[in-house]
FIZAKOL-693123 format. One record per residue: x, y, z of N, C-alpha, C in turn; residue number from 1. Coordinates in Angstrom, 3 decimals, m for minus. Atoms other than C-alpha are relative to their C-alpha. Layout:
<nodes>
X_Y_Z_X_Y_Z_X_Y_Z_NUM
...
</nodes>
This chain:
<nodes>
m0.335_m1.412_0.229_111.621_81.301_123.973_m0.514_0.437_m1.376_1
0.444_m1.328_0.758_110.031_83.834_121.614_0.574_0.581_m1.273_2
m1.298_m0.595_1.287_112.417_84.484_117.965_m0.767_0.589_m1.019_3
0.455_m0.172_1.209_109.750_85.357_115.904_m1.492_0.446_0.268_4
1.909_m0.470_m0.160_106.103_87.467_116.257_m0.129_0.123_m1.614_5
0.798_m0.601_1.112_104.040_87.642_113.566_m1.760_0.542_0.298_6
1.157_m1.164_m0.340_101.419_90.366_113.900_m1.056_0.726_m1.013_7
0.720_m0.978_1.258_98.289_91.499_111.929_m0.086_1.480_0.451_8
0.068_m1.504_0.100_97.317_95.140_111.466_m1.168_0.386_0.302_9
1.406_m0.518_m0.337_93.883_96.046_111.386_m0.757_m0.866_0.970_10
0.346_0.966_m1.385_92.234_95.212_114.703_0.731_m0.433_0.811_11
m0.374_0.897_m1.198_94.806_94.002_116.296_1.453_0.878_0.250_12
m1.228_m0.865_m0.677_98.163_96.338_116.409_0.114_1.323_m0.429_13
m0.029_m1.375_m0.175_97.155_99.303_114.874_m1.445_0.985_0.978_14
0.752_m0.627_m0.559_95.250_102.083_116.715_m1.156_0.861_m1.463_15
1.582_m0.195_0.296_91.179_101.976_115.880_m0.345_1.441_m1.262_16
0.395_m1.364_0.707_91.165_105.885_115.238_1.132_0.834_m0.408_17
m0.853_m0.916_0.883_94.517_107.172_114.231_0.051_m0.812_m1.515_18
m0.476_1.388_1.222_95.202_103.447_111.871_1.252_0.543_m0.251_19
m1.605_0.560_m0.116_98.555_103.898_113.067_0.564_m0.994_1.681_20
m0.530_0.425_m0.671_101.064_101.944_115.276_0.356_0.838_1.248_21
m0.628_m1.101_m0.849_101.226_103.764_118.486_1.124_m0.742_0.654_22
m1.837_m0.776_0.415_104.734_105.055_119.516_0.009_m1.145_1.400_23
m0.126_1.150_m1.611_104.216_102.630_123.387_0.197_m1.430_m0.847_24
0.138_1.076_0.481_103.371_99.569_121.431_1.493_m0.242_m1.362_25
m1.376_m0.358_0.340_106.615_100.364_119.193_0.855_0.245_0.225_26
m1.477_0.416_m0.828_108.983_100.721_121.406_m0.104_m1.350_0.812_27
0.404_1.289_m0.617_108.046_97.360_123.139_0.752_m0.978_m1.259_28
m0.362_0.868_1.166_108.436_95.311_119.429_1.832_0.666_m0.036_29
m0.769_m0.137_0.095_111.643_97.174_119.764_1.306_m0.308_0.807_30
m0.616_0.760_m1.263_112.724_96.213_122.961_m0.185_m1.637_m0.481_31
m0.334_1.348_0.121_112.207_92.771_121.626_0.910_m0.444_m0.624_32
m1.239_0.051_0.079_114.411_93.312_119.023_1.433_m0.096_0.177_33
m1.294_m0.310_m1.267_117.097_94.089_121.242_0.519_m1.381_0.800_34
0.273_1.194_m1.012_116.530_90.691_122.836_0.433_m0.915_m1.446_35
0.266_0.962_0.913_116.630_88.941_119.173_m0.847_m0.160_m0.353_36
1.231_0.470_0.295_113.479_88.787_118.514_m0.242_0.482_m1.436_37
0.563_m0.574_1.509_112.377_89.115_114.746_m1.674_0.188_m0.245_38
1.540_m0.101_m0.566_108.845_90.409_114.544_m0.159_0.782_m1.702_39
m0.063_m0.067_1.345_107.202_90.420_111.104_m1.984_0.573_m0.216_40
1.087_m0.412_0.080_103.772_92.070_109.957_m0.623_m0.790_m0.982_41
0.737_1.035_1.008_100.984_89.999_108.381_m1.285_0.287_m0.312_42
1.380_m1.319_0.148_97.981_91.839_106.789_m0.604_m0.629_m1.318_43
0.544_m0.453_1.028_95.511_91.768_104.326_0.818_0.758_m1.218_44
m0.323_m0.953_0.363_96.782_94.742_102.862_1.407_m0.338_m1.013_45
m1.292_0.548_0.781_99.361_95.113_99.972_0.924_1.086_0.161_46
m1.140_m0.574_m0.719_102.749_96.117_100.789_0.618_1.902_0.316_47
m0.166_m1.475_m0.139_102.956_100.202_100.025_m0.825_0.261_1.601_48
0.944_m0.100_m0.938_99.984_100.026_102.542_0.687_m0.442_1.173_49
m0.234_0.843_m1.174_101.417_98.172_105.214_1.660_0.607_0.555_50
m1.988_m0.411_m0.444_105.159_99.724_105.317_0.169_0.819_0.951_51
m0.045_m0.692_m0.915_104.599_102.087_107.163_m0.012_m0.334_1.089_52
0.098_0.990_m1.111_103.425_100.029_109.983_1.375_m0.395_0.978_53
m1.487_1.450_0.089_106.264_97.609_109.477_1.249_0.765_0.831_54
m1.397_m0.629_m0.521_108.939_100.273_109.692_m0.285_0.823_1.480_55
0.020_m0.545_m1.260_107.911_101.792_112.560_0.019_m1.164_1.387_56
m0.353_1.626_m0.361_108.340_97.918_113.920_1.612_0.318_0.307_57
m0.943_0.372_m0.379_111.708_98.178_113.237_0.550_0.204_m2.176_58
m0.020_m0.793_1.501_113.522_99.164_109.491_m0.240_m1.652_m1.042_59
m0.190_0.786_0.644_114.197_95.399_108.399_m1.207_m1.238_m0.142_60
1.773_0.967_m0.676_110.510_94.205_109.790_m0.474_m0.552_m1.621_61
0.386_0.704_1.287_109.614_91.375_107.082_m2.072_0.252_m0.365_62
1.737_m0.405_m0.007_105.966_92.489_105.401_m0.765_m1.505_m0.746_63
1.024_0.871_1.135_103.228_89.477_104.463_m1.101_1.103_m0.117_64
1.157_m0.984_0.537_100.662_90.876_102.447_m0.788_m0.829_m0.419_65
0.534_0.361_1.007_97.941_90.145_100.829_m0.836_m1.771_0.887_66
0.075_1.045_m0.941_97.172_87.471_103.704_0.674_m0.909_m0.215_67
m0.968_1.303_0.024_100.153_85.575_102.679_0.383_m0.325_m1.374_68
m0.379_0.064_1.440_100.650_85.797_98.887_1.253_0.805_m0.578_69
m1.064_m0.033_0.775_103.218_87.474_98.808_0.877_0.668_1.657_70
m0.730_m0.367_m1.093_106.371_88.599_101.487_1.291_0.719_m0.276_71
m0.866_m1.077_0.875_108.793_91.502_101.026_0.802_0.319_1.203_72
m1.043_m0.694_m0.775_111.858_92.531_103.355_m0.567_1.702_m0.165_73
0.241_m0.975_0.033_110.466_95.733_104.477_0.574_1.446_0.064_74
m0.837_m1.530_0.668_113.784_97.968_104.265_0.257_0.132_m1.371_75
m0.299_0.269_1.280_114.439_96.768_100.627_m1.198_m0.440_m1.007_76
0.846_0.545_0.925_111.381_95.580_99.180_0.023_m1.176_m0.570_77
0.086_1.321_0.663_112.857_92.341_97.854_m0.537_m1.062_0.319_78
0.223_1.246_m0.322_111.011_89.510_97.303_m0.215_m1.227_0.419_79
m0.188_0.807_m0.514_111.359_86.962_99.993_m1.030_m1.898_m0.917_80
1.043_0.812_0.770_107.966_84.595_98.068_m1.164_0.746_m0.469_81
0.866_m0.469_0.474_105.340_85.227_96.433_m1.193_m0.826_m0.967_82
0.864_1.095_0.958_102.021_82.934_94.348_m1.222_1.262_m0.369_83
1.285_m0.816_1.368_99.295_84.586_92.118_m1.259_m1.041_0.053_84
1.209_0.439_0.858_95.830_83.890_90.641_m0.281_0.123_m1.057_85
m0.260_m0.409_1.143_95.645_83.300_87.146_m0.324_0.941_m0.555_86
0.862_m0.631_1.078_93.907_85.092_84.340_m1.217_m0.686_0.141_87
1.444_0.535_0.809_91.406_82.342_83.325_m0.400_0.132_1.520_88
0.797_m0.810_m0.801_90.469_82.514_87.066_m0.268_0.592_0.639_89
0.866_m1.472_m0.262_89.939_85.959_87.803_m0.866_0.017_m0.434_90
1.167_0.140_0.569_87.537_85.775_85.232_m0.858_m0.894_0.209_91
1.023_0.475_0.052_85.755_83.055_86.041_m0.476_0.533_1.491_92
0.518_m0.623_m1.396_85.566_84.488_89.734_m0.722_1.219_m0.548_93
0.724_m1.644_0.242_84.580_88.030_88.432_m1.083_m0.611_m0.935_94
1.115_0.946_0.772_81.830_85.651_85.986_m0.745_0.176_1.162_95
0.704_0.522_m1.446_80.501_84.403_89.622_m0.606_1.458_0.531_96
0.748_m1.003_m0.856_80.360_87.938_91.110_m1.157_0.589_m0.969_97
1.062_m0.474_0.569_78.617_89.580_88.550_m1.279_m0.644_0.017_98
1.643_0.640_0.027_75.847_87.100_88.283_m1.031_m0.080_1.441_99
0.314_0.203_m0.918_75.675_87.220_92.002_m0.225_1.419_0.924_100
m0.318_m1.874_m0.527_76.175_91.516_92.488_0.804_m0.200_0.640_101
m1.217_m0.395_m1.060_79.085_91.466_94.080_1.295_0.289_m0.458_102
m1.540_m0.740_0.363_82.107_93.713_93.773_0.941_m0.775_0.082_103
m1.011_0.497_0.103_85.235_92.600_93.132_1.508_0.791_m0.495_104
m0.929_m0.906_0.931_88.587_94.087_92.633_1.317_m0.897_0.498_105
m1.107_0.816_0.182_91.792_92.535_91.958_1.401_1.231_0.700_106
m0.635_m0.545_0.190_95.561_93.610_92.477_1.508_m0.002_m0.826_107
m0.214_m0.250_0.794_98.378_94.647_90.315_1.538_0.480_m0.334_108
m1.216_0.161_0.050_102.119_94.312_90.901_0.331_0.972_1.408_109
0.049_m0.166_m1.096_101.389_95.836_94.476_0.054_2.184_m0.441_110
m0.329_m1.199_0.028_101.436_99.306_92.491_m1.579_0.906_0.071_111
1.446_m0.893_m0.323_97.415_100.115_92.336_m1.109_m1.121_0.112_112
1.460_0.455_m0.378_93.720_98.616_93.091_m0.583_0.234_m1.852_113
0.793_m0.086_1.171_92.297_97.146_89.979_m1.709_m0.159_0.218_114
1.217_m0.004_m0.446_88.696_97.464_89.662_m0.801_0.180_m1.483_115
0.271_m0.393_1.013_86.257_97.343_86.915_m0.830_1.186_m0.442_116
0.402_m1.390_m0.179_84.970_100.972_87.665_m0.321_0.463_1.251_117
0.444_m0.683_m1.571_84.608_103.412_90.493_m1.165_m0.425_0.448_118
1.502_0.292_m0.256_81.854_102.286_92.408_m0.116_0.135_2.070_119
m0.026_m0.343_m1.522_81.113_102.426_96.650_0.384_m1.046_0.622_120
m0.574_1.218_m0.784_82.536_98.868_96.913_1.665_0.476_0.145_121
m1.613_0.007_0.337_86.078_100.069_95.902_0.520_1.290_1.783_122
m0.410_m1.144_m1.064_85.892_102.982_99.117_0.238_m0.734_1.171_123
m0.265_0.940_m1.191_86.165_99.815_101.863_1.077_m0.462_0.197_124
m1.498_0.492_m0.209_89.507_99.216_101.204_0.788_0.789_0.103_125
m1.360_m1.196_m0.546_92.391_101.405_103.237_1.297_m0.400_m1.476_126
m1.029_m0.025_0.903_94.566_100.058_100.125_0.089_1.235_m0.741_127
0.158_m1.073_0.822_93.087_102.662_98.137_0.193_1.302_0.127_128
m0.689_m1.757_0.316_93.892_105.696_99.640_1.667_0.339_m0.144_129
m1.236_0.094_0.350_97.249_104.645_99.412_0.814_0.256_m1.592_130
m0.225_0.318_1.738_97.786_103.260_95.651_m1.065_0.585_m0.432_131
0.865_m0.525_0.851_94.904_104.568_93.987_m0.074_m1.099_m0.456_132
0.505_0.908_0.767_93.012_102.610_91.595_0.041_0.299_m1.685_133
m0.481_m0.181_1.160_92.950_101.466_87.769_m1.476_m0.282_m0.608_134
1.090_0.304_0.759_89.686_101.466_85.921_0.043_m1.040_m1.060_135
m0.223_1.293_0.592_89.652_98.262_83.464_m1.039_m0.081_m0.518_136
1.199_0.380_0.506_85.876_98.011_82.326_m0.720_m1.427_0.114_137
0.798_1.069_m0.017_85.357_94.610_82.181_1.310_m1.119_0.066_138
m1.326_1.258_m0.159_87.601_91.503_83.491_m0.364_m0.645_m1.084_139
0.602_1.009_1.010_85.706_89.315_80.925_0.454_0.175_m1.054_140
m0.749_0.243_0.872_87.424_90.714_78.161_0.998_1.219_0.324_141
m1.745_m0.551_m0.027_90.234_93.007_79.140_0.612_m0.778_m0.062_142
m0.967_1.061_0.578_92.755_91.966_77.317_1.169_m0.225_0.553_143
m1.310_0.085_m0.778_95.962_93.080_79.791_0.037_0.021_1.341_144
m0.310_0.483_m1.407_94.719_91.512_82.625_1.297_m0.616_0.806_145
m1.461_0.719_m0.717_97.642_90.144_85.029_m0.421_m0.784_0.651_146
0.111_0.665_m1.493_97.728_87.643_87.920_0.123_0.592_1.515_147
0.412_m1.049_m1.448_96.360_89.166_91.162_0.955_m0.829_0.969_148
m0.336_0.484_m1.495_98.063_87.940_94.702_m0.986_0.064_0.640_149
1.350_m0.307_m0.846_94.591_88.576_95.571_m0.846_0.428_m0.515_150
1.586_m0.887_1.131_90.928_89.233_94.660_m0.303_0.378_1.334_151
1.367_m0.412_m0.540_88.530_90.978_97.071_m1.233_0.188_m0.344_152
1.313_m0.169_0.233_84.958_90.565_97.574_m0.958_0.737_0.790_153
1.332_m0.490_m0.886_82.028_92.959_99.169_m0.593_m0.887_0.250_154
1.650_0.869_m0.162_79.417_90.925_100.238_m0.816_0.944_1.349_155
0.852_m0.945_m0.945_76.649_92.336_102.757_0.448_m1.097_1.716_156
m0.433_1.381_m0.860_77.830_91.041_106.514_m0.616_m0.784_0.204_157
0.708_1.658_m0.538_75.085_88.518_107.442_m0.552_m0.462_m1.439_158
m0.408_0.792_1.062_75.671_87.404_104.023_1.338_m1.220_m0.088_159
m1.069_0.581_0.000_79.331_86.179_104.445_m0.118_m1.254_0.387_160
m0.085_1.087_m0.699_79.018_83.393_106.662_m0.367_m1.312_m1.353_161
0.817_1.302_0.898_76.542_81.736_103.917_1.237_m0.143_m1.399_162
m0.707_0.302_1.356_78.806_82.797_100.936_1.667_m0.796_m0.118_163
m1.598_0.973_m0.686_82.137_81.431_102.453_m0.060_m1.493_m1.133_164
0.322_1.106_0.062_81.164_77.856_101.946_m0.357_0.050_m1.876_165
0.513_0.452_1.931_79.426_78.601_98.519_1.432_0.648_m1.131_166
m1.139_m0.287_0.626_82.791_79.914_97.288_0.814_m0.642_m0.467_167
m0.909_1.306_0.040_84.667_77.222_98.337_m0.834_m0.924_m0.596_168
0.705_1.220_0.954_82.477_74.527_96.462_0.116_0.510_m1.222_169
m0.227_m0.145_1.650_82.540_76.357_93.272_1.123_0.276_m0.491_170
m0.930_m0.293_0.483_86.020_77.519_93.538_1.222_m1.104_0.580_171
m0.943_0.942_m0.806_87.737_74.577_94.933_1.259_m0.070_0.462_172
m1.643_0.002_0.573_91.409_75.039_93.919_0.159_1.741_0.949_173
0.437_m1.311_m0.762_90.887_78.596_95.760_0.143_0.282_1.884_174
0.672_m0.064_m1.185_91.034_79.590_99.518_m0.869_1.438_0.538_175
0.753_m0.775_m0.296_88.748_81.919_100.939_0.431_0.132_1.502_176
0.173_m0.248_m1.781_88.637_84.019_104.551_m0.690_1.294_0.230_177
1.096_m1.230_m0.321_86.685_86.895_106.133_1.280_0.851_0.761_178
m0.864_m0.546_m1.089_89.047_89.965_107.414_m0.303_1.047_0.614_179
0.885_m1.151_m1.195_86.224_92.220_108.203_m1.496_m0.950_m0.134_180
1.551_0.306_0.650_82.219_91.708_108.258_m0.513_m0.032_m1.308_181
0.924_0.088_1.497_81.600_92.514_104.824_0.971_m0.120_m1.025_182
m1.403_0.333_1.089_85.311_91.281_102.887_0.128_m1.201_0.251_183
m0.726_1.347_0.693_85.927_88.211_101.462_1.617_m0.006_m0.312_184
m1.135_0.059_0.923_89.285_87.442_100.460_0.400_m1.151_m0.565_185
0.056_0.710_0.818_90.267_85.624_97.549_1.300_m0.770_m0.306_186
m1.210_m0.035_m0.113_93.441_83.768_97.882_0.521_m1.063_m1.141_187
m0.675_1.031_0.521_95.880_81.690_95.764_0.075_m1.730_0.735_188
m0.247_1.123_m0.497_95.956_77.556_95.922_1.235_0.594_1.339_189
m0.799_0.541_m1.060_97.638_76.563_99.497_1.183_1.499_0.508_190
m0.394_m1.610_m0.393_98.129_80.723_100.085_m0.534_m0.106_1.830_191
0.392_m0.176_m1.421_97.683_81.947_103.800_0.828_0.563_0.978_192
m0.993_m0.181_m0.642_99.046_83.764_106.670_0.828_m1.341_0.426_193
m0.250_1.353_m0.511_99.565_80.176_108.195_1.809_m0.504_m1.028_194
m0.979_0.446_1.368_101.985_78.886_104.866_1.087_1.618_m0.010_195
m1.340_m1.157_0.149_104.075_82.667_104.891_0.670_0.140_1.272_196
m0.526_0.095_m1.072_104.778_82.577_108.312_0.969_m1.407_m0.119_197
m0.818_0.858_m0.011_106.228_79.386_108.138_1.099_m0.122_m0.921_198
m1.522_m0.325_1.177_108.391_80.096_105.116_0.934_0.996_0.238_199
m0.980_m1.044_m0.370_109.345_83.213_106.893_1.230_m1.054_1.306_200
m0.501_0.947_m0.841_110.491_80.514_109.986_0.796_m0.485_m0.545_201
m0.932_0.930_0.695_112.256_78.160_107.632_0.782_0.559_m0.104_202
m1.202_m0.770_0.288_114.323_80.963_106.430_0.810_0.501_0.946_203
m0.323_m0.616_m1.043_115.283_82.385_109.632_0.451_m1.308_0.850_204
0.120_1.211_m1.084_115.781_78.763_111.237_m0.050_0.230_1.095_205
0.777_m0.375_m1.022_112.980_79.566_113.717_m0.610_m1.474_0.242_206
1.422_0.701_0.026_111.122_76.867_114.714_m1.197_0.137_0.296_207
0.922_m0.230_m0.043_107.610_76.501_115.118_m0.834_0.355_1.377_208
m0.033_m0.491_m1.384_107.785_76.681_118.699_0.209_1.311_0.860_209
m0.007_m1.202_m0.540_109.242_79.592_118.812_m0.606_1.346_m0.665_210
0.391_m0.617_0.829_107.158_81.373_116.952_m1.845_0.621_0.950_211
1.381_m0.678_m0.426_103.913_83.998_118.639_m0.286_0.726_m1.278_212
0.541_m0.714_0.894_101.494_84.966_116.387_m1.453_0.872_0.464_213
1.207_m0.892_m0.558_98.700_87.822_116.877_m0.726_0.568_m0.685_214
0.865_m0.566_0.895_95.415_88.628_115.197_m1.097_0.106_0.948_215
1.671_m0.195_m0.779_91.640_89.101_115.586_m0.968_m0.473_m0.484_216
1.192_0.218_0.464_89.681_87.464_112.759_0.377_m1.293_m0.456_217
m0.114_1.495_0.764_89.172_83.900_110.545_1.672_0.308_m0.993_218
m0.782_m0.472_0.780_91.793_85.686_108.078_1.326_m0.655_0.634_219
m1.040_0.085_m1.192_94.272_85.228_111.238_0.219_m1.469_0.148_220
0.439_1.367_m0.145_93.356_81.574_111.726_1.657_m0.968_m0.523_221
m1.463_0.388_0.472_96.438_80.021_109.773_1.149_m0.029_0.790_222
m1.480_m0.118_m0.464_99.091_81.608_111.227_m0.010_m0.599_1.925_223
0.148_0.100_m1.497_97.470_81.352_114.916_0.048_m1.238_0.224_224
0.102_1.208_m0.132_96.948_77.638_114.393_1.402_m0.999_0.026_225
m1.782_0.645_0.204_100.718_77.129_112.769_0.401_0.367_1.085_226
m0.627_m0.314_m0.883_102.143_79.334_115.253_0.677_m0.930_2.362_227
0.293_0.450_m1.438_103.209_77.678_118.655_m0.587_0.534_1.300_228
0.371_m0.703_m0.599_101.891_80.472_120.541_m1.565_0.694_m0.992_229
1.230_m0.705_0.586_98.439_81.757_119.011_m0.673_1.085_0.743_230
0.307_m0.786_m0.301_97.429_84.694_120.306_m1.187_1.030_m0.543_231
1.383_m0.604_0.530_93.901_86.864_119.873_m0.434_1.153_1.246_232
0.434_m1.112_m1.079_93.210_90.171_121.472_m1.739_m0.059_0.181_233
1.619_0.500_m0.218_89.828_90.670_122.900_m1.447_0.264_m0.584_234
1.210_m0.544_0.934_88.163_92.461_120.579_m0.380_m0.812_m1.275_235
m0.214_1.179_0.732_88.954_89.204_118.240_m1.901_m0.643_m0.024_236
1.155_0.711_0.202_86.153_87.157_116.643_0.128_m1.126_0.529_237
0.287_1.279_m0.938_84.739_84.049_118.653_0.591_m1.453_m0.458_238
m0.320_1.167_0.396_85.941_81.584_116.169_1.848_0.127_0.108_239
m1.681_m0.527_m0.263_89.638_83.259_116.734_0.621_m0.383_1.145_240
0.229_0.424_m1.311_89.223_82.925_120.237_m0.190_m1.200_0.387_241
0.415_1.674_m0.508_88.083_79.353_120.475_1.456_m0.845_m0.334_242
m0.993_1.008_0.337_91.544_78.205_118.921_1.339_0.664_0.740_243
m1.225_m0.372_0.059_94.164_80.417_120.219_0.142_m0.438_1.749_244
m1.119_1.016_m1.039_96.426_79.202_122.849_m0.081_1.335_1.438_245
0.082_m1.011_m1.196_95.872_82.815_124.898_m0.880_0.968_m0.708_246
0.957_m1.111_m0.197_92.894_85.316_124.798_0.420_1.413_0.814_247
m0.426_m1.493_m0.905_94.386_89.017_125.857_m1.726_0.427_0.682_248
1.003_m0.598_m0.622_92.275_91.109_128.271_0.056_0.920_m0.659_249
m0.384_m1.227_1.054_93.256_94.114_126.029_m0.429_m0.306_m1.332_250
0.166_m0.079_1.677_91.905_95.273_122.799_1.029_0.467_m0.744_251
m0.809_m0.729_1.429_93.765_95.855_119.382_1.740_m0.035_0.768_252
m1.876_0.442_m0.854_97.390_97.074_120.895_0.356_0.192_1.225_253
m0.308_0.247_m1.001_96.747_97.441_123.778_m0.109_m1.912_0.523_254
m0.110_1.574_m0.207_96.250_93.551_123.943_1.359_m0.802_m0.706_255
m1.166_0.439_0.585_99.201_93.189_121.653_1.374_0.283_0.758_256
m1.331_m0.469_m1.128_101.349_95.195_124.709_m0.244_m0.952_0.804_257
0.405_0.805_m1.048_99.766_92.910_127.196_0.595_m1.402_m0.694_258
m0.568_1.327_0.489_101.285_89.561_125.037_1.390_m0.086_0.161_259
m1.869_m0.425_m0.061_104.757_91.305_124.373_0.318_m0.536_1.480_260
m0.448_m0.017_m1.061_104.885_91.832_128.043_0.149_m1.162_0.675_261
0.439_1.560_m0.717_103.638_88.087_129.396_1.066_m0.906_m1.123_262
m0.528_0.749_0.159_105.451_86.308_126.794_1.419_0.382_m0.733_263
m0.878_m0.269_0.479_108.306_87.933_125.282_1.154_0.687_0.813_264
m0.733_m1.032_m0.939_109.780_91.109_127.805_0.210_m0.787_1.378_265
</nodes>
């Protein structure tokens, strides 16, 4: 039995062209409620961004953000966990991009998009029309840098694949994942949906069994792999698909109604 969904956002439960939760696919997560079911949102995205979502889930719907760096009770905001990336390396990551052109922007107690100037990399991220952004000039010596929960990187898409790999060798201590074609994300040591989901489980004494999880890209990978149920709608990337435990015939939410229904309702 079913105690626990965890669900990404983009691609996979919100709708394509509004980039909201439609009102069918929300009463369903609600009807699960009803049943017990705790159903928790797991995104990229940092938490102002994502609430909305969440609450239309349900008021107490737990938010991961940040692909797992940090996790916030989404009627209260508090805290549940949370891990960072230092100072010394942001900078040596933002060292790497520059020498390599590639944007980068950090974030910043979940209140705005740091960046080291306006530029056409900073317009790819839905964070930003949310929080706005903070101009900074230069990571290399701003002096009141903080610890991000997350870096993002542009890269060009049939770039990614190659830079993945060269990330991870120079940044070892680091994990890396792709949550579109042309975004990197930059995560904290032993960060991941995979690792917040399961801390959300522990707390809830869920086990791992009973636990469906639903995405569409590598980003997703973690939680779909922890999860005892892995789930990937069809519009999902091939390497998403090759591991999860069920492939929907449905895209985005409509594939996320088609899971509810088969394994939860």
């Amino acid at each position: 039995m079913i105690k626990l969904i965890a669900t990404d956002l983009d691609n996979t439960l919100l709708d394509h062209v509004t980039g909201e939760v439609p009102e069918s696919t929300a009463h369903l997560f609600r009807q699960a409620a009803q049943k017990g079911v705790l159903t928790a949102v797991a995104t990229g995205r940092c938490f102002p961004s994502a609430l909305a979502a969440a609450q239309k889930i349900g008021a107490r719907t737990p938010v991961i953000c940040y692909n797992g760096s940090l996790i916030k009770w989404g009627d209260t905001g508090e805290v549940i966990a949370r891990c960072c990336i230092d100072t010394d390396t942001i900078r040596s990551v933002a060292a790497f991009c520059r020498d390599n052109g590639l944007y980068l922007q950090c974030y910043d107690d979940d209140d705005v998009v740091i960046c080291e100037r306006d530029c056409e990399g900073l317009r790819v991220d839905p964070d930003v029309k949310v929080v706005g952004f903070r101009e900074i000039g230069d990571y290399l010596t701003f002096a009141d840098l903080h610890p991000t929960p997350k870096m993002l990187i542009v890269e060009q898409p049939e770039k990614v694949a190659a830079r993945l790999p060269e990330l991870a060798e120079v940044f070892p201590a680091l994990e890396f994942c792709q949550s579109q074609p042309w975004l990197i994300e930059v995560l904290p040591p032993n960060a991941g949906k995979g690792r917040a989901v399961e801390t959300l489980a522990d707390l809830m004494g869920i086990d791992r069994e009973e636990v469906m999880a639903l995405g569409d890209n590598t980003n997703d990978l973690p939680m779909i792999r922890w999860a005892g149920l892995g789930v990937v709608v069809s519009n999902g990337v091939e390497a998403a698909k090759a591991e999860a435990d069920y492939v929907c015939a449905g895209q985005r939410w409509q594939g996320v109604e088609e899971a509810l229904h088969k394994f939860v309702l």
